[in-house]
N, C-alpha and C positions, 0 to 999 in steps of 0.2 A: 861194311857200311854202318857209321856211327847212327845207334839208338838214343843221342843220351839227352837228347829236348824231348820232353814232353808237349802233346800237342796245342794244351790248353795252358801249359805255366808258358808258354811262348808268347799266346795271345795275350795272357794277361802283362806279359812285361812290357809288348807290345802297347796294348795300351795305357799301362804306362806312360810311358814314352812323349817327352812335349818336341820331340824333334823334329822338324820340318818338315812338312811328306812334299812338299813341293820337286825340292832339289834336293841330294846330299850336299851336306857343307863342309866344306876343310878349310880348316886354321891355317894360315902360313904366318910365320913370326919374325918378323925381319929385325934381324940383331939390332941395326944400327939404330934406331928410333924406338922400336920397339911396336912398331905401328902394323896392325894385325888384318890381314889383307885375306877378303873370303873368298875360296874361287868356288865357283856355285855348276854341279855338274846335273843335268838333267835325270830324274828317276827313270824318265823312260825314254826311249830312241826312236822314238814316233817319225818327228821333224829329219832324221837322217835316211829315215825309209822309203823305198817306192818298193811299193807291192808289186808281184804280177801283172797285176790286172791295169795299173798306171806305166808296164814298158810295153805300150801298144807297137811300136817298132819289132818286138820281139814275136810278134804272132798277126800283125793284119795282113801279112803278105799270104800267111797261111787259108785267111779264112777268106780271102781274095775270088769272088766267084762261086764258092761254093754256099749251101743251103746247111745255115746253123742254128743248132738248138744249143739253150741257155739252162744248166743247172745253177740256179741262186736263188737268193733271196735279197732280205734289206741291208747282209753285209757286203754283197756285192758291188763296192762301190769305185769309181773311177774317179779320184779328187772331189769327194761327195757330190756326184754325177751318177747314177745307177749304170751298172755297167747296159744292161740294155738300152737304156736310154744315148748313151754315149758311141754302143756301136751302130745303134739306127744312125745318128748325124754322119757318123761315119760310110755309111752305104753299105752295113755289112748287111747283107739276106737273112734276119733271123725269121726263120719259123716256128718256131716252138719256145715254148720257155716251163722247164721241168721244175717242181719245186719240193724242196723238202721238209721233215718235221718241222714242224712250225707254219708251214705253209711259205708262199713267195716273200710277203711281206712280215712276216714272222710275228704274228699275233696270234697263232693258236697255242691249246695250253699244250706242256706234255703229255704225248697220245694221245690227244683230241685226233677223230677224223676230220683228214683235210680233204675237202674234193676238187676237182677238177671246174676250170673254171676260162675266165678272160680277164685280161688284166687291163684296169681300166684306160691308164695312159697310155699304150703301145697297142691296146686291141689283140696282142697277141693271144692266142691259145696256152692257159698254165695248164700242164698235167702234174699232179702227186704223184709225187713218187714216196708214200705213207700208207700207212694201213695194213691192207691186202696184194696193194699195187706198189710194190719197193723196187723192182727190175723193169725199165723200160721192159715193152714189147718189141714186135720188128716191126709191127703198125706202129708204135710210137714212134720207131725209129722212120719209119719208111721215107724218103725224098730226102734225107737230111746225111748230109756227108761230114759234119765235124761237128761234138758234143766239146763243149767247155764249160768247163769246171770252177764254180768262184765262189765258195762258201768260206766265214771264216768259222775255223776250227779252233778249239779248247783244249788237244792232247790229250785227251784222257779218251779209254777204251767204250767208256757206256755213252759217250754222248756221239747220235748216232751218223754223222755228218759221212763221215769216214767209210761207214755201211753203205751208204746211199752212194757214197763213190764207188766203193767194188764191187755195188752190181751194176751201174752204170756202165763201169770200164769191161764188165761181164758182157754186160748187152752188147755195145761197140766189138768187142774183139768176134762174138757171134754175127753179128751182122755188117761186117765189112765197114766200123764207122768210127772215122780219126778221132781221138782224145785227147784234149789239153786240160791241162790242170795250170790256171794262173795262179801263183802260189802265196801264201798269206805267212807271216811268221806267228810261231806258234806262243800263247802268252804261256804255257807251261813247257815249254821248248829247253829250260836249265835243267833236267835232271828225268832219270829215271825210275821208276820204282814199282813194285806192287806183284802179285803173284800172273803168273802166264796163265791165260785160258787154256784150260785142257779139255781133249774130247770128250764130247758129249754133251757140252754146253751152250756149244755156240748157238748165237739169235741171233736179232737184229743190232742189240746193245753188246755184242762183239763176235764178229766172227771169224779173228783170226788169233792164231797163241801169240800176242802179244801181252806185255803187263797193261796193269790201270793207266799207269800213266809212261805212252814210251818216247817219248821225246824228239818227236818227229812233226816237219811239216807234214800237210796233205799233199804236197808232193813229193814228200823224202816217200811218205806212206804209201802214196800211188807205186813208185817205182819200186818197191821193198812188194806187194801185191804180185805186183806185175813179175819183176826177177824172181821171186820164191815158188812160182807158180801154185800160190794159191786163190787165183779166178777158178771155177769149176770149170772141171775136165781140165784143167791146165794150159786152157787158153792164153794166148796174148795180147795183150791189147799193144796198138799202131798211136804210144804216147807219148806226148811231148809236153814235159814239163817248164814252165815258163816262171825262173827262180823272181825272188826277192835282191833289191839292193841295200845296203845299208844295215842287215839285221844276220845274224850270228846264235849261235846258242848261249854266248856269255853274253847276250842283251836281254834286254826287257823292255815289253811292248804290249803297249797300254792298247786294247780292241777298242778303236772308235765308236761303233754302234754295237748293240747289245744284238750276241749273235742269237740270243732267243729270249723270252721275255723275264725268265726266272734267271738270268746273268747280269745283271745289271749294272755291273764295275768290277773292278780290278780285284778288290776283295774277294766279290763271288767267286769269283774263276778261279783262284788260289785257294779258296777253301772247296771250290767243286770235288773236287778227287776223293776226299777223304770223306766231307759229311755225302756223298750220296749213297753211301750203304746203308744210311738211314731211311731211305727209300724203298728199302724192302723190310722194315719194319714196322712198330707203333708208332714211332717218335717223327714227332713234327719237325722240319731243315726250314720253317717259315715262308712256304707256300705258303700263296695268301694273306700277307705282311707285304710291308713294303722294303723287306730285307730279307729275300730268301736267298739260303747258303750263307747267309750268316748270324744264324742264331742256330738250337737246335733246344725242343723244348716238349714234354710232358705233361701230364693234368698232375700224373704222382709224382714226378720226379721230387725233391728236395724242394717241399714247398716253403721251406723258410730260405729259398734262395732269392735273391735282393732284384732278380730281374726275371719277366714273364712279357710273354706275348698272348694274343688270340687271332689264330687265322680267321678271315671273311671273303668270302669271294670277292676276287679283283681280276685284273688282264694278265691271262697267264695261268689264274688257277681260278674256275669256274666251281669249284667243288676240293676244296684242300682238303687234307689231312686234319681231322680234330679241327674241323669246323666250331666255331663257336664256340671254343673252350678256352680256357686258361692254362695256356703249357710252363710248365716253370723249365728253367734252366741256364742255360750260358748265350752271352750278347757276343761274340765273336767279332763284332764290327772295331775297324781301329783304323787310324790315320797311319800308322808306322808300316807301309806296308814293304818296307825293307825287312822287317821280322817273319813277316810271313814269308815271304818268298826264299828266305835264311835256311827255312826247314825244311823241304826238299824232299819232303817224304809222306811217301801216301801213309797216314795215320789211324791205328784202331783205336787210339785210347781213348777217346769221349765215347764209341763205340760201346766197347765195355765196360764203360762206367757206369754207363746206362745201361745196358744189360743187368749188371750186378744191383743196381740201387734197387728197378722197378719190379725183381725177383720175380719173373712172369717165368723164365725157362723158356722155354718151345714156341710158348704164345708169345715171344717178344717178334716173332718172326710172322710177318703176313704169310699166310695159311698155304700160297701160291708158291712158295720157296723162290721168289723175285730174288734174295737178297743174293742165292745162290749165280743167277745169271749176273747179277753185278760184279760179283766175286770172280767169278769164273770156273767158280766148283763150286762144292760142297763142303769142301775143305772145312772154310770159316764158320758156318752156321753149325757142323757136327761139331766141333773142335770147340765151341765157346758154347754148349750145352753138357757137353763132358767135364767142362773143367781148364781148359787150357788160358795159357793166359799170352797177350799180344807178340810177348817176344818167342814164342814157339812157331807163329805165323811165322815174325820174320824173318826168322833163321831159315826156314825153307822156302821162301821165295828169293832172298838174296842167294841162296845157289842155283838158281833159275836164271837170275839176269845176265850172270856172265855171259850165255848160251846166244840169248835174245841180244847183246849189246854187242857181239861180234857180228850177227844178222844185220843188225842197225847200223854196220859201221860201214858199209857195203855201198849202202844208199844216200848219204848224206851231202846233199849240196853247201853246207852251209859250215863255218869251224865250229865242233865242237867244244861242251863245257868240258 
């Protein structure tokens, strides 16, 4: 696996770049005239898609009579129609409506407690599934014969959407109760990469050996849970995946709403993988900005650098990182976002540059060794206080993926890149 872009001369050519972010454009030259004809192809495959959750055909027969609960949130949508909303018109019986990090409507910050609640439109009953409370109960469950699944996912291993499905699918297979997953295409769905969770790590921000980023819907991921048996005790879940039309792994697909409040566009999510190991450090990813995940910035870093932020609490970060300060560093934002998505690789290098610049050693690391569970070990935080430098990582997680991409190839409804 080619190392040879650096993560940040990428962005900067990137923005560079005066080229269209609209559409890609191509030249055609027609000899006879000379007369230069543009055919104009869409960046993203939006308009050819119908999700899951819009091939009602493929699952109303299912939930036909029976008593359903709803895991989603504000991605949950049905032709921007909230799927609960859409299946009350429908006549389906929902009783319940389960919600995850972020809460239902997805305005709480990261790890804010979310509580249990009513949700005002439908009057239904929301429960958390956040906190202390991550696994339905069988009281949660109890009266209710089919859980469906409608969140959209980012592919990467720490954002926790994915957790919240396999103890969900956990609960259901213990307590006798069907599972659907309507399926979403994944905007990190081109490519694989990053080191495998190994024992002893696993949380809530990953609990399975997969890499940072494995390139999977949340229903290639349900059913790769499910066949691997790794539900506890090695249960099964009674699932039924309800695919995507229109989207592929060699597409790209722009997320309609903001599947949490700190993703805000297509940028964020293509830089999510790589800057959130700064999350288990000092260095600010612009929480509390109105661009987090894309900048990443210091009080020490190179303050004769030409661009600086200061985070303030907003929606989404009630308490950032280096509040009130003046972080120096690099503006990551660009319209080319054909460049970004070119690189294909969960990246350390702004990582350790920062490391090296703010020469803390040990202290660069929040004291909780968070960065660790990001990681998936320990690996990277002993490794980059020793002395190691980024292409040491990759060489030993690129002999890991062969293992996981044969696992991966098992479960895939969709043609792969």
């Amino acid at each position: 696996m080619s190392r040879m872009i650096v993560f940040f001369f990428a962005f900067f050519i990137a923005c560079s770049s005066g080229e269209d972010q609209v559409t890609e454009t191509t030249a055609l030259a027609l000899q006879e005239d000379s007369l230069v004809v543009e055919i104009e192809t869409p960046l993203f495959c939006n308009e050819e898609v119908n999700v899951g959750a819009e091939r009602m055909e493929e699952y109303l027969s299912i939930l036909e009579g029976k008593n359903v609960g709803i895991i989603g949130n504000q991605s949950s949508l049905v032709n921007s129609v909230h799927l609960v909303d859409t299946l009350l018109l429908a006549g389906v019986n929902i009783v319940k409506v389960f919600s995850p990090e972020h809460g239902f409507r997805g305005e709480a910050d990261a790890g804010e407690k979310v509580v249990d609640g009513k949700d005002p439109k439908s009057g239904l009953p929301i429960i958390s599934l956040y906190g202390k409370h991550k696994k339905p109960t069988s009281e949660d469950l109890d009266g209710i014969d089919v859980l469906v699944f409608d969140l959209q996912d980012v592919g990467v291993r720490f954002y926790t959407y994915i957790s919240t499905m396999s103890y969900a699918m956990e609960a259901a297979a213990e307590n006798g109760v069907e599972f659907i997953v309507l399926d979403r295409p994944n905007p990190n769905g081109h490519f694989c990469d990053g080191p495998i969770l190994k024992e002893g790590f696993e949380s809530f921000i990953g609990l399975h050996p997969v890499p940072v980023v494995h390139g999977m819907t949340v229903g290639e991921y349900a059913q790769m849970v499910n066949g691997e048996g790794w539900l506890a005790n090695g249960v099964k879940c009674d699932l039924n995946v309800v695919s995507c039309d229109g989207w592929d792994h060699t597409k790209f697909y722009e997320v309609p709403v903001k599947p949490s409040p700190n993703l805000p566009n297509a940028t964020a999510i293509y830089c999510y993988p790589s800057l959130c190991l700064f999350e288990g450090t000092v260095v600010s990813i612009g929480r509390g900005t109105d661009f987090p995940f894309q900048v990443v910035g210091h009080p020490s870093f190179d303050q004769d650098s030409t661009f600086n932020f200061i985070p303030k609490p907003n929606e989404g970060a009630s308490k950032p990182k280096l509040e009130g300060e003046t972080c120096y560093g690099y503006d990551l934002r660009s319209d080319n976002i054909q460049e970004l998505r070119k690189l294909r690789q969960f990246d350390l290098e702004l990582l350790f540059e920062f490391y090296n610049q703010l020469g803390m050693g040990k202290n660069f690391f929040l004291s909780n060794n968070f960065i660790d569970l990001l990681y998936g070990s320990d690996e990277l935080r002993v490794s980059m206080i020793a002395g190691a430098e980024p292409e040491d990582l990759y060489a030993k997680w690129d002999e890991e993926l062969d293992g996981f991409i044969e696992i991966r190839s098992k479960y895939l409804l969709y043609e792969d890149f």
